[in-house]
Each structure stands twice: as C-alpha cells, then as structure tokens.
TIZA-38577 format. One record per residue (C-alpha): x, y, z. Coordinates in steps of 0.02 Angstrom, whole numbers, plus 50000, padded with zeros to 5 digits. Layout:
// residues N
XYZ...
***
This chain:
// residues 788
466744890952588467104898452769465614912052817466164926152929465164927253125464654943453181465794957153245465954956253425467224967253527468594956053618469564973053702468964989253764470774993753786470754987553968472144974053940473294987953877474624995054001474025015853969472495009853887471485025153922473115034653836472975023353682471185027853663471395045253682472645044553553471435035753448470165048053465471015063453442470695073053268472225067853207472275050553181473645041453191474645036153042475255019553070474705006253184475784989853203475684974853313477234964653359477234946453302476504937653442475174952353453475734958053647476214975853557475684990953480476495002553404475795018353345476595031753241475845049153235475755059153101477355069253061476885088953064476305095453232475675097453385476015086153424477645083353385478065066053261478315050553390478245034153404477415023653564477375007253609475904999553693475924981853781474514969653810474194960953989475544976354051476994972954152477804986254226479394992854147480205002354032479145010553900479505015553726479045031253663480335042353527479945057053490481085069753371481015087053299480445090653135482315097053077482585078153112482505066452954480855059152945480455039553013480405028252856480145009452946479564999853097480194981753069479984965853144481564955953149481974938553222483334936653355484204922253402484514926653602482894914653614481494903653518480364914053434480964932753505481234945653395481854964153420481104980153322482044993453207481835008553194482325017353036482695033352995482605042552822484615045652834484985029052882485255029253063484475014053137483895007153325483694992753359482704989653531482284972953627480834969753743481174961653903479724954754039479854964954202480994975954129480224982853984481104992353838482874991353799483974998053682485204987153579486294996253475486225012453355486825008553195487195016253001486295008852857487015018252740488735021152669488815040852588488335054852688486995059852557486005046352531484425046652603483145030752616481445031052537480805014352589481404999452685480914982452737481704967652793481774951252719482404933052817483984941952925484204955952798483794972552795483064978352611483094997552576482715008352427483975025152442484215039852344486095046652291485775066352242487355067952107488645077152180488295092452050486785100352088486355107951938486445092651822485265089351694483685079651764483735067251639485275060951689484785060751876483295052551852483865034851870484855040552041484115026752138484935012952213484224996452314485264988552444485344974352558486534972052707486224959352838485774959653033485854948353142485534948853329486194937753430486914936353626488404944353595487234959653528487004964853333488074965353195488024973053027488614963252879489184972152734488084983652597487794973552425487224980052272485454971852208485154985852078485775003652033485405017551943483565013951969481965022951974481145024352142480275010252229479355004852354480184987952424479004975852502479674958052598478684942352555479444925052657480524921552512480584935452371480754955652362479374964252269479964982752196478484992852151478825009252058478125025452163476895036752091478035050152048479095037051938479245041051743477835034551616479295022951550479765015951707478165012851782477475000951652478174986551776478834977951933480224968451974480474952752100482114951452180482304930652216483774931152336484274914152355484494914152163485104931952158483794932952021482954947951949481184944751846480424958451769478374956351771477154967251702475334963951755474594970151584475764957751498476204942751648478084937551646479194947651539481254942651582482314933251705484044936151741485254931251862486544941651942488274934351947489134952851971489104971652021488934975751837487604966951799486474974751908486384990851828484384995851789484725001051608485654984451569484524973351626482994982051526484274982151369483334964451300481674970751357481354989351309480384982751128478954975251231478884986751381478695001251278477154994951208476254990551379475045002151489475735012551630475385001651799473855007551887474205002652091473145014452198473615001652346475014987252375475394974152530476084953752521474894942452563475514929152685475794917252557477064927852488476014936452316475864952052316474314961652323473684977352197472274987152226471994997252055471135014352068469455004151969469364995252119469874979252052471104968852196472634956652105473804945452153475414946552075476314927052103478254926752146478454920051958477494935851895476154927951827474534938651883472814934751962471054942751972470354942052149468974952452175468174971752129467584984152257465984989152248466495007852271467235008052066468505019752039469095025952194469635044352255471215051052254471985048652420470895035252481471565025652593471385005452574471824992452695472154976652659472724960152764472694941452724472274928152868472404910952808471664909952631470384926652685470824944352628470224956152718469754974152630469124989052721468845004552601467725021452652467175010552816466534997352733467314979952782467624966652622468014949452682468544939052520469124921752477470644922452394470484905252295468974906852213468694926652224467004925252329466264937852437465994929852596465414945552713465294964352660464924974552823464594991952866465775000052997464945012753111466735015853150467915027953063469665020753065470095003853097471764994553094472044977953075473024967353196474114949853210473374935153275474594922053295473914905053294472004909953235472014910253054470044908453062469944926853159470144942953098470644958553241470094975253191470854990153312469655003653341469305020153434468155007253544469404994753568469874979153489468454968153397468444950353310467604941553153467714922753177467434909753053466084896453046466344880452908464974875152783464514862352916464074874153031462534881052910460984877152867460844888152713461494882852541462914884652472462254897452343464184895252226463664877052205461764881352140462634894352023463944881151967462394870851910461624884351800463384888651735463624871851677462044868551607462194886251510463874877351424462804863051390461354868451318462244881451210463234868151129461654858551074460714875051035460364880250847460414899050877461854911050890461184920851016462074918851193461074907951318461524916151514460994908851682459704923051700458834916151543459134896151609458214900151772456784914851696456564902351557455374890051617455874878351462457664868851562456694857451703458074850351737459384862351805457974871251931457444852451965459524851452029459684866352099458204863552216458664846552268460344854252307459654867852398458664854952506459674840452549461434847252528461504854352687460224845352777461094829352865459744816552890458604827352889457084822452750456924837052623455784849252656454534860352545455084847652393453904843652242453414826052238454384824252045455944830152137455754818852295455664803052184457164811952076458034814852246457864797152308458674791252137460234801652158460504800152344461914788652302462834801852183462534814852301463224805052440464794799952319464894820652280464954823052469466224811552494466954819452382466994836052414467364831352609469064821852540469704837752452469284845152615470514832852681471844836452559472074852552589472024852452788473174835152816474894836552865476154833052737476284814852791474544810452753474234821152605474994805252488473854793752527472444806752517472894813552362472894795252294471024790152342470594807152263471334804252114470434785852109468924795352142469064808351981469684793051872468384783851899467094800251894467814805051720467644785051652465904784151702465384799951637465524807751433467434805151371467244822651292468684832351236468564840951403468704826851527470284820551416471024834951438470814835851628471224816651635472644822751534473094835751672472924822051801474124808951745475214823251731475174829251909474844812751994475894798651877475844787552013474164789852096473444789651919474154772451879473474766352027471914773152001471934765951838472274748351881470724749951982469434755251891469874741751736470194729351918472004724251811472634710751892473694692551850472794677651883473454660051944474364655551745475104673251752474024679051636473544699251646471534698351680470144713051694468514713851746467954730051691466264734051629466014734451424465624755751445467354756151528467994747051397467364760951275467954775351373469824769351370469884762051166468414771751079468664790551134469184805951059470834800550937472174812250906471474817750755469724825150847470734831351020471984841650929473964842650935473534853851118474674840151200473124831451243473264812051199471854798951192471594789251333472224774551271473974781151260473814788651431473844770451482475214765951390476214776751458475924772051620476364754551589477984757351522478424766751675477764759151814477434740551735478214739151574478164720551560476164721651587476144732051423476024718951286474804708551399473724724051417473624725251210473034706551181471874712051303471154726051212471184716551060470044703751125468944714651190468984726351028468584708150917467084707051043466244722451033466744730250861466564721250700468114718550599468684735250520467284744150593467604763550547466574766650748468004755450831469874758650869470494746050752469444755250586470734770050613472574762250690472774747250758473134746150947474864736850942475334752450834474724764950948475694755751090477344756150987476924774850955477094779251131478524768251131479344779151019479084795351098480354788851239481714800251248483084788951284483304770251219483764753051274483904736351248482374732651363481124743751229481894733651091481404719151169479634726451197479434732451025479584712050967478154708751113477114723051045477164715250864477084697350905475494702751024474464707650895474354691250784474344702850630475354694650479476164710750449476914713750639477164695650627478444695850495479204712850541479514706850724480424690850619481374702650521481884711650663482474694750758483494691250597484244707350598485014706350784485514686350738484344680150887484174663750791483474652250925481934667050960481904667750776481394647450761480194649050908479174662750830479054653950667478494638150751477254647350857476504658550727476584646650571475124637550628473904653550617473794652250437474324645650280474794662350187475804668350356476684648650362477104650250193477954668750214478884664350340479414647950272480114656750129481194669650231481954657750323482474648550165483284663150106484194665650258484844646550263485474649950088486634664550140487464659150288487464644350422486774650150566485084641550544485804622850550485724619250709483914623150697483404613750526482534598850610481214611850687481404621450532481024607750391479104602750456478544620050429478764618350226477134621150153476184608650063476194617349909478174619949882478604606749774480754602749755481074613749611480134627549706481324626149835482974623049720482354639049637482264648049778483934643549886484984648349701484114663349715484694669649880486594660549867487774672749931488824676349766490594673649776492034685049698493234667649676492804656649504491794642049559492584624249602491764610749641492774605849814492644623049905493824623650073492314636750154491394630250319489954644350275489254637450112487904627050081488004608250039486874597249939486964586350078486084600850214484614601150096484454583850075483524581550222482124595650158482044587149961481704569750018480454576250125479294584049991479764572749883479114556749989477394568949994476024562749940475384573849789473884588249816472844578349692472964563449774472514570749942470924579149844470334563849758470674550849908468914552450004468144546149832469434532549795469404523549959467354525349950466454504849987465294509049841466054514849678465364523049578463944529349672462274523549636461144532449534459834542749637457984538149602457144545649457455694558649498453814553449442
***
C-alpha cells in the first residue's frame, strides 16, 4: 500500500501569467465557484459565482505565461446562465485540444489556445434545435457533446403531471479539425425523461437523477453504453436491474423502457447521492449524505469504498472528490481523505489550515496529488512500502482476521470470537507470536530482528524460508499489475504456479477448492501449466506418462473434498479440475494420467477403503464423467471413452469397452483387447470368451480372426458347452431350413471344427489334478514313522 509524503507547496502563484490577480481572486469573500485545469495542467480556469458584484465571468489563467491573448467572458445576468467548461480533443495537432463554452440556451464557443498568441476564438455555434429548450447539464464524451435539456410544453398551463417527464438527453457530435469545427447532427438517446445530471466516463454516460426529481424516478441511474447504443438501468440498493439496446427513435422513450421494470423499482429506496464525479477508470463515484463513498461499475454492479469520518453530512456541504491512479482523494469541511480505492484503506487523513482547495491535473504523475489554494499550489507525493520502515499494519490485521475464522470454526461456543478478543486474550500464542515476527522482519531487509523474544527468534529462523517465498510473492503480484501488457503473460503464469502449488501444500479445504476452482477458470492455460509442475508430469524414454510428486500431493489431487461434501456451488473436486485440463490442452495424456492415479491409489489406500477415492467412485468413472459434460461430441472422445475403460483393468469397463468395440464393428481392436485382457483372470477370459462366441454365431465378421480367437477358450468349456452355446445365439431365419443353404453369412460345421478338436484333444481337468501324484518315483507314499 502507497503512504502519502507531507504537503509541501510547489507554486506560490509566481509561474502564473496575473498570478497576483488569481490570488486576489482567490481570496476575496466570494469564492470562486468552479476551478478547472486544462489537460496538460498549463491552464486555469475559474468561474465566479453567478449573482454580483462582480458580475458572472469566466478567466483563464496560464502557467509559465506567454504573452498573448487572454480569456476572460463576462455577461449580464439577463444572459442565460453558463452550464459547462469542457475539454475537447482536436485534431489540428497530437494531443491539443480546444475548450467549450456552454451556455444554458445552447449557444456554444468554442476557443483554441495558441503559443505567442494566446486566446482565439473558433466558432459560435447552436446546440440545440427549438427555441425553448434550455440545457441543464452537459458534458462531453469521445468527440461528442452529451447534454441533458428541458422542452417547457408549448401550453403553459398544462397539468404538471404530464410535464413532468419533459426532459430530453441528446448527443450531437464535434469535431475540430483544420478546416475549423463542425456540428454533426442532434440524436435522440432518451426522451420524455426526468432531469439528470450527465457525467462522461472514457467509454460510458452515467445519468444521475437531480435532487428535485420525483420519489419514483429517483430510485435509480442509468448508463448510456454508446458504442452499443445500450441503455442499463442500475439501482445501487438493488445492483443491475435491465439492459436494453436501442435500435430506433421509439424505443428510447423513458416510460417504455421502465415498462418491464416498474414491479421491482417500485419496491427499492429513493437514491441517497449528496455528491457524484467518474473516477478515471471510468466508475462512477457516490458520496451518500451518511458519509459513505461508492463506486458504481459501468455494468452497474456497486462497490463500498470508504466512510467519512464526519457521518451524516450537512445540507449543502460541499465534497470534493478526484481519483489519481488507484488513490481517491476526498476533502470534506477542510479535512483531506486520501483512500485506496482497491482495498478501501485510509492511507493519510490530514487537517487543512486552509479553507478552500481545488484539485488540479497532473499529467504524467499519477503518484502526486495538486491541491490549488489561496497560498498557491501544493503537492502530496507518494512513497512505496519499500520506502518504510514501519509495518504494514493491514497485513498484522489480516493475521488476526484469519485466525478469528479459524479458531471460531474449532470453538465449542456460540458466542462470536473478534480480533479485539484474539489479541486481549492472552490464550492464542500463536497469532501475536505472527504478528510480531511480521512486524519485525517484514520490513526490515537484512536487517536481524530487533526487540524479539528468544521463542519467536528460533520461530523466526524456522519460517524465514516461507516468509521469503510470501515476499516473493507478494513482490510478483507487484509485478503483475505494473508490467506492460507484453510481459503480464508470462507473469501471470509463474503466479499462478506459485498459488497452485501454495494451495497443494497447504489444507485442501472447501475454501482453497473453491479458489483453485476460480483459478483454472481465469487462467486455463497458466493453470495447466502450473499443474504439470507441481505433480513434475512428464513422458519418459518408453513414452510412458511419469510423476514424481510427493505422496501429500498425491492426496491433495485424489483424496479431497468430493462433490458430495463441496456442494453443487459449481465447485468440482480437484481431481476433475485435472481432467479437464487434459482433455483440452493434452487429451491423449488423459488415460495415462488415470493408470497413474490408480497405481498410486493401490499404493496408499487399501482396496475399497471408504478414506480413499476408489471407496466412493472409481477414478476411470470420474474421468468419463467429465468426459461427458463436453458440450459438443466427436469421434476423438469416443475413442477416449474405450482408453478410459480399458485403463482401469476393472472387469466391468473391460467388457463394456468390448461391447462398445462390437457395437461400432471395430473387429480387429475387438481381438486385440480380448487377447490383451484375457490373461488378467480366469472369470474375465471366460466372459469374454463367451461374447465373442456369440458374436461368431450371428454373423462372419470374426473369421478372419478365429486363429487368435480359438486359444483363448477356457479350460473348463467342454464341446457340448460350446455346441450349446453357438445354437443359442444362431441368427434365426424366416426361410424353412435345408440342409445346402446358398448364404455366404452362416455358420458351417466346418468353421467350428477347428475350436471342437481343440478341446476335444484336451487333456481332462481330472487328469491335470491327479498327474503330480501319478507320475510320483515312489507310489504309494511311505508310511510316516509312528510316534513313541
């Protein structure tokens, strides 16, 4: 976490052309209402407060001054009021830009700053189309202009229901170029709207209701996505409500687009927004009037930042706020919040001895924030954890958090266990004992720890290793976030590596599956990688798939949490998280990686062993599970089903995988599997030996295969066994019988000679039992010697 410097002035207005003007303007009574800096931060603008003396105006200041033309409007009061100062780009060169000035009745200038010559004026243009519509708010978004505007109905005493929705938000582009500006046309985002306040993020257009809306209206905002020419409707209360896209005119009407919606968004609370700005990257900020700062998301999904101090704040107060980088800066009743808007820490909370401040751009120093005073101009800069000496105090309190979660779940009583009780306590050594090692070698380099019991100097010399891994760590997120997007691959997959192999060395509670879950999710192909690491999955010289990971890996990824324990959350075991992986990245590793696990599972777990994976499913049916959850299939899964089933040696698979063969007519697979897998037992030669008999009764596709087929007969089958058998399973034929048939498909006496004289040429079973005795040198045996 960043930690804010002190304040130290940068400006005393000297570097302003008419600096001693600006700070008299500063100073006087009446404060200014508006203060604005230009995009590369050479400009200010200031805009006085409307009702005189002095009369409403608005004047340009410049940085490191040049002499030239100065800007400085001023109008009469009968004059509409000013509604916006915007920024907008220009293409006459790389990075210029041009400001607008817009008026409540829609005239617009548009003015262009050039060095040595000062301030010039562009053009003077009309926003708006009718004569009585009059703009309430305005902002501009990409090359467009964005405006709220209100159409009075032409009857002026109409009923003010009917004139409530008289609102209507526009867009019309403007682009500046060489040949000077144009104006595209108006278009039509929504009418016969409330009031809002339109605000400009990079990419989307956030409409916030105005105070003086209607209770029904004000319940939520809308986000205008213009690439999409989508409308969402968010409510912060409730998080995303509708989406809709606009295809024409008519659907843009307020009251139809609510039409779907009214059921729920009658039932929410009225929004409470004492304060509203976008955040550079592109949310938009709420202050409520508890104090309480959120970020509304561009998919209107809402986020708690931080709460003011102050609680529920006045009416009228004003509240600044500014993002720089990932910092939001706060200042409220001259007090100065600086906040990180990731995790919602307070990194600085300071004072002001002055009264008004303004906050200014500063391009290209994201770790600086400018404050504009009545003094002049004064910084904050940033310093990184590095930098400190003191602990990081949010990693101590992560400690007793998690040891709170901990402890709770092995305690007995129902009361609620809280950090302040961990550390008051005196009973849990062994978060303090963390905590302080933390607090002393964290942060300390080389240094040796200071002030340290002697218990927790031996403890600290047995976990400098972790803490070094931690570090590493932590300094590789670092990493992550700051690379440019060409490195951030690579970075992203060590980190991954890192976690995986974290989370298999650690508890395989439900938790860690479900962020393992999470991570094969986000990072598929980091994660497989990771994966083959940690079990060190590789082929060896025979082509054979090898590990060489440690028997408590082994656990991790085939004892863990089953489906039954982790819930149906979407979470799966760990074991299937690997599966998948296979069959996308290595699919013909899969069936390998199963005889694997057997072997180890026949290792470590006795057979049928309720504690190991094979008590509750078998593995090869676990594989063929995730097999089956593949939305689309091919030819290439149903030849990795037969590898799944032949993997696992079970009878069972066995003789469905033969089935299977037989069904698609792969007859020459069909022989090799019952050659192969006869020889495992007698009871599985015997099975198979029969369904292949059937089959060579009903057709004649096993004959060119009989003299492979014939050796497996079992001992046992005697001839009339296997005459009994083959009439059996004869296909049966619709013509009456004849002893010369003219069919090529049907069986002969002469195909099964081959098989008869076989076991007929046997020697018998009793033979076999009785020949060790008959071929004996002494028979009989002589009579053992008698007992005294």
């Amino acid at each position: 976490m960043k930690r804010a410097r002190m304040l130290r002035q940068v400006s005393d207005f000297s570097d302003f052309s008419r600096g001693h003007w600006l700070q008299e303007l500063l100073c006087q009574g009446e404060e200014p209402s508006h203060v604005q800096s230009s995009p590369d931060g050479q400009h200010l603008l200031v805009l006085q407060k409307s009702r005189p003396p002095p009369l409403p105006r608005v004047v340009a200041f410049q940085r490191h001054g040049i002499s030239g033309a100065d800007l400085e409007r001023n109008w009469q009061p009968p004059q509409p009021a000013l509604v916006g100062l915007l920024f907008l780009q220009s293409t006459m060169a790389l990075g210029s830009w041009v400001l607008a000035i817009v008026w409540e009745h829609g005239r617009t200038e548009v003015w262009h700053f050039v060095v040595a010559m000062g301030w010039q004026l562009l053009q003077t243009l009309e926003l708006c189309q009718g004569a009585r519509a009059r703009i309430v708010s305005v902002c501009s978004q990409g090359a467009s202009l964005v405006w709220c505007e209100e159409r009075p109905p032409l009857d002026a005493h109409s009923d003010m229901s009917k004139c409530a929705f008289r609102f209507c938000v526009c867009t019309r582009a403007l682009e500046v170029g060489e040949q000077g500006v144009r104006l595209g046309t108006v278009r039509i985002v929504l009418h016969n709207s409330p009031e809002y306040q339109v605000l400009a993020s990079p990419q989307h257009v956030f409409l916030v209701p105005a105070a003086a809306g209607f209770a029904t209206t004000s319940k939520f905002l809308l986000i205008w996505h213009p690439e999409k020419a989508k409308l969402t409707i968010t409510a912060p209360s409730a998080g995303f409500v509708h989406s809709k896209v606009l295809r024409s005119s008519s659907e843009s009407d307020f009251r139809k687009l609510l039409l779907g919606s009214v059921g729920l968004l009658s039932g929410l609370a009225p929004l409470d927004i004492q304060t509203s700005a976008v955040s550079n990257s592109g949310g938009l900020l709420l202050v409520s009037t508890k104090g309480a700062v959120n970020m509304v998301e561009p998919d209107g999904t809402q986020r708690h930042i931080f709460d003011l101090d102050e609680g529920p704040l006045a009416q009228g107060s004003p509240v600044q706020l500014k993002t720089f980088g990932s910092i939001l800066a706060c200042v409220l009743a001259g007090v100065l919040y600086l906040v990180d808007q990731n995790s919602g820490r307070l990194i600085e909370k300071k004072i002001l001895s002055m009264k008004e401040v303004h906050f200014l751009e500063s391009p290209g120093e994201e770790d600086s924030i400018q404050l504009l005073t009545q003094t002049g101009i004064y910084s904050f800069s940033f310093s990184k954890p590095e930098d400190s000496s003191r602990p990081e105090p949010c990693l101590v309190e992560m400690v007793f958090e998690e040891a709170c979660r901990y402890y709770q779940r092995r305690s007995l009583s129902s009361s609620k266990l809280t950090v302040e009780k961990l550390k008051k306590g005196g009973v849990f050594q062994a978060p303090v004992a963390l905590a302080a090692i933390l607090q002393h070698s964290l942060h300390q380099k080389q240094k040796p720890a200071r002030g340290l019991q002697d218990t927790y100097a031996k403890l600290l010399s047995t976990m400098s290793l972790e803490l070094q891994s931690y570090m590493s760590l932590e300094l590789l997120k670092t990493c992550v976030v700051c690379a440019p997007e060409s490195e951030v691959e690579s970075y992203c997959e060590e980190l991954v590596e890192q976690e995986v192999s974290r989370v298999l060395h650690s508890d395989m509670d439900k938790d860690n599956l479900a962020y393992l879950n999470s991570v094969f999710a986000s990072f598929p192909k980091a994660a497989w990688k990771a994966m083959r690491s940690c079990l060190q999955l590789q082929q060896n010289g025979d082509g054979l798939l090898v590990a060489r990971a440690t028997p408590e890996v082994w656990k991790k990824v085939l004892g863990g949490p089953q489906q039954e324990e982790v819930g149906q959350n979407g979470v799966v075991p760990l074991f299937e998280l690997i599966c998948t992986s296979f069959l996308r990245f290595k699919p013909k590793w899969l069936p390998s990686f199963v005889e694997l696990t057997q072997q180890y599972v026949s290792v470590s777990w006795a057979y049928s062993s309720k504690e190991g994976p094979e008590g509750r499913v078998p593995l090869y049916k676990r594989a063929l599970g995730v097999l089956a959850r593949k939305n689309k299939r091919s030819e290439a899964d149903d030849e990795m089903e037969l590898e799944l089933l032949l993997c696992s040696k079970r009878p069972k698979a066995v003789l469905q995988a033969l089935h299977l063969l037989i069904r698609l007519k792969r007859w020459q697979r069909v022989v090799e599997v019952a050659e192969k897998f006869s020889k495992l037992s007698p009871l599985l030669n015997k099975e198979i030996f029969t369904t292949l008999l059937a089959e060579f009764a009903q057709h004649r596709e096993l004959d060119p295969f009989l003299d492979t087929l014939w050796p497996l007969c079992p001992a046992e089958l005697t001839a009339s066994d296997i005459l009994t058998m083959v009439l059996q399973h004869l296909p049966r034929s619709q013509e009456d019988p004849v002893p010369f048939s003219g069919k090529e498909n049907q069986l002969t006496v002469g195909l099964l000679k081959p098989l008869l004289q076989r076991v007929v040429q046997r020697p018998c079973v009793q033979d076999e039992m009785y020949s060790d005795a008959l071929q004996s040198p002494t028979f009989p045996p002589p009579t053992p010697p008698r007992e005294q």
